[in-house]
C-alpha positions, -999 to +999 in steps of 0.1 A: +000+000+000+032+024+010+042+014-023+013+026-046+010+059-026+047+063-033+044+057-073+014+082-077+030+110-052+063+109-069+070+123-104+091+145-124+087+179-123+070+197-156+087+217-178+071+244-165+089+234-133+124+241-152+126+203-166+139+215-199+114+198-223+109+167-194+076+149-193+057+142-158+058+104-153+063+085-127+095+077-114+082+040-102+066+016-131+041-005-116+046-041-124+030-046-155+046-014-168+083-029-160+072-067-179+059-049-207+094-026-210+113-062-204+093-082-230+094-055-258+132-050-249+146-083-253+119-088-286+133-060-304+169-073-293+158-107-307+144-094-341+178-069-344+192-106-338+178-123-366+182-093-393+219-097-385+221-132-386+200-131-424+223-106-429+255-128-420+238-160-438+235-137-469+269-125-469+287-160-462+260-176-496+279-146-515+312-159-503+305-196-511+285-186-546+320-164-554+342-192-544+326-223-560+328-202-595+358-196-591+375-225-584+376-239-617+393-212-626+424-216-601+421-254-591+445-271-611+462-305-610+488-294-591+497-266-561+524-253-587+501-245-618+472-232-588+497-208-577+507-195-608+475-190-619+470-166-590+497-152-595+489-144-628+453-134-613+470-107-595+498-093-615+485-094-651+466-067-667+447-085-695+409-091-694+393-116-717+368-138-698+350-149-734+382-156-753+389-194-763+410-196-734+402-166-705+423-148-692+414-130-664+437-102-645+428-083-620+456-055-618+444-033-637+411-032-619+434-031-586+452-005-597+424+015-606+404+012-574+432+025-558+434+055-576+395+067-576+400+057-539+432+081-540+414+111-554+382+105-537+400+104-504+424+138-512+387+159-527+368+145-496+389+149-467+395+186-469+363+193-476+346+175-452+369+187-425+363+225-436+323+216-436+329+204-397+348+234-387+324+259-401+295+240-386+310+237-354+328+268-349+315+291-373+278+287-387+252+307-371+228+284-348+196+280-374+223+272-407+239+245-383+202+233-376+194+234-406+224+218-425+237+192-395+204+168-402+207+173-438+246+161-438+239+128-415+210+120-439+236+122-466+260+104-450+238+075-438+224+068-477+256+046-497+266+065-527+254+034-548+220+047-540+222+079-555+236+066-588+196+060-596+188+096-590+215+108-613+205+083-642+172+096-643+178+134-638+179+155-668+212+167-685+216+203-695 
């Protein structure tokens, strides 16, 4: 009985009562308040569970599907011939996966992700670093409002994504 009178005496101030945008609740749950909370906790951790374990299961079916195509291609009679085919995998530059006999050499494509990464990395970083300091330290209140959201939406969506929106835009 102490306990009841407790719960419904005691709760948190408005925001009226300088709670800066608090609610008035009740500090105490009663008990079917607290097993809700605890059953809708741990079955949101259990569905968060089994997204990343599809998610997992999906990845590791990519690896396997990747793998059992490509074997052919570097399993040879013997470890010698396998490991110069990989070598030549990795070091040659030539690309002809419908010729009479295939070749297939990555380098190239190596080489080249390295350099869009290159640029991409030395036209990002500065800029990006600027855009942080002039939010931080020098925007007015309402642009940094305005424009912080707008940059994390950015950020959150993978570049892949937008390649959609500029197919379908019109050129000028």
């Amino acid at each position: 009985m102490a306990l009841d009178a407790v719960s419904k005496d005691v709760s948190m101030p408005l925001p009226s009562e300088g709670n800066a945008g608090g609610l008035a609740r009740p500090l105490l749950l009663t008990p079917g308040q607290d097993l809700k909370g605890y059953v809708l906790g741990h079955l949101g951790r259990a569905v968060l569970l089994a997204i990343t374990c599809v998610s997992v299961v999906a990845v590791l079916l990519m690896f396997v599907f990747i793998i059992g195509k490509a074997r052919h291609f570097f399993m040879l009679s013997d470890l010698a011939a396998s490991l110069s085919r990989v070598r030549e995998f990795l070091t040659s530059t030539q690309w002809y996966p419908e010729a009479e006999h295939a070749e297939f050499g990555a380098l190239a494509l190596i080489v080249g992700s390295f350099y869009v990464t290159t640029v991409a990395l030395v036209l990002a970083v500065p800029v990006g670093l600027l855009a942080a300091m002039f939010l931080s330290d020098i925007a007015p209140f309402g642009v940094r409002s305005f424009f912080k959201p707008v940059i994390e939406l950015l950020a959150a969506i993978p570049s892949v994504a937008y390649q959609p929106v500029e197919k379908v835009s019109p050129r000028t």
